[in-house]
C-alpha positions, 0 to 999 in steps of 0.5 A: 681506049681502055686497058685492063690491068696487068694483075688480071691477066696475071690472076686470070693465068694463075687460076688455069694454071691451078685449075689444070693442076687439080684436073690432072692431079685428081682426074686426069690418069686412071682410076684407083682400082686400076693402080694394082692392074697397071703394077701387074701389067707393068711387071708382066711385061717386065718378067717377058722382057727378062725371059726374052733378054735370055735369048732361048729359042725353042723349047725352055730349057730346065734351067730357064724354068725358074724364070717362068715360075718367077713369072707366074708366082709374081702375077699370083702375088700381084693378083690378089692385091687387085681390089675391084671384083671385076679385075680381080677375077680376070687378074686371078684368071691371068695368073691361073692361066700362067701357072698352067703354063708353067706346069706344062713346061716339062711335058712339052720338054719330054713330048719334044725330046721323044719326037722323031726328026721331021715328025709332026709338033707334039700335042703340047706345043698346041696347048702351050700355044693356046695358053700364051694366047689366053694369057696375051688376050687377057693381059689386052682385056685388062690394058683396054681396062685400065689404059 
């Protein structure tokens, strides 16, 4: 019976071992146009975290106004430092949409205030509610994208 020598298997282990670097290094993972996408999910996700960690519930108080601004400028920012035409236009929608969002931050505030107790939701609370489920469709359609 014959037995190879060690250095082949030892040379055989070295060369997958370098072969599964190159793949997971170059291949493995998403393509460059999505680098932007995945900063701007990545800091979405943050900026909701940040909101939700201030623990307001109902309607956004004025002063929690800064945070959603923050929110919608930095996705407008991040936005245009997405290359590809076909996320671009879908990352500048996002931003679009919340920025509509935080613009009718303070209608909503004045439609809740003038509401008589018991009284239907204001139309606002309708259109607010719309838009936070444009913008979370979104934000899916780019993560299915670039995951």
């Amino acid at each position: 019976m014959h037995r190879r020598p060690r250095w082949v298997l030892t040379i055989t282990v070295v060369v997958i071992a370098i072969g599964v670097a190159i793949w997971s290094k170059f291949f493995d993972g998403p393509p460059e146009k999505c680098k932007p996408v995945i900063d701007f999910l990545d800091y979405s996700r943050s900026q909701a975290q940040k909101i939700d960690s201030k623990g307001g519930d109902g309607v956004p108080t004025v002063a929690e106004d800064t945070a959603y601004k923050d929110w919608a400028d930095g996705l407008a920012e991040r936005a245009q430092k997405v290359t590809d035409p076909g996320l671009a236009a879908q990352a500048t929608e996002v931003a679009q949409l919340a920025n509509q969002f935080v613009s009718g931050l303070p209608t909503l505030r004045a439609q809740t205030r003038a509401r008589a107790p018991g009284a239907p939701a204001p139309p606002q609370v309708y259109e607010m509610s719309l838009l936070n489920d444009r913008i979370v469709a979104k934000l899916g359609d780019l993560r299915k994208e670039c995951s």
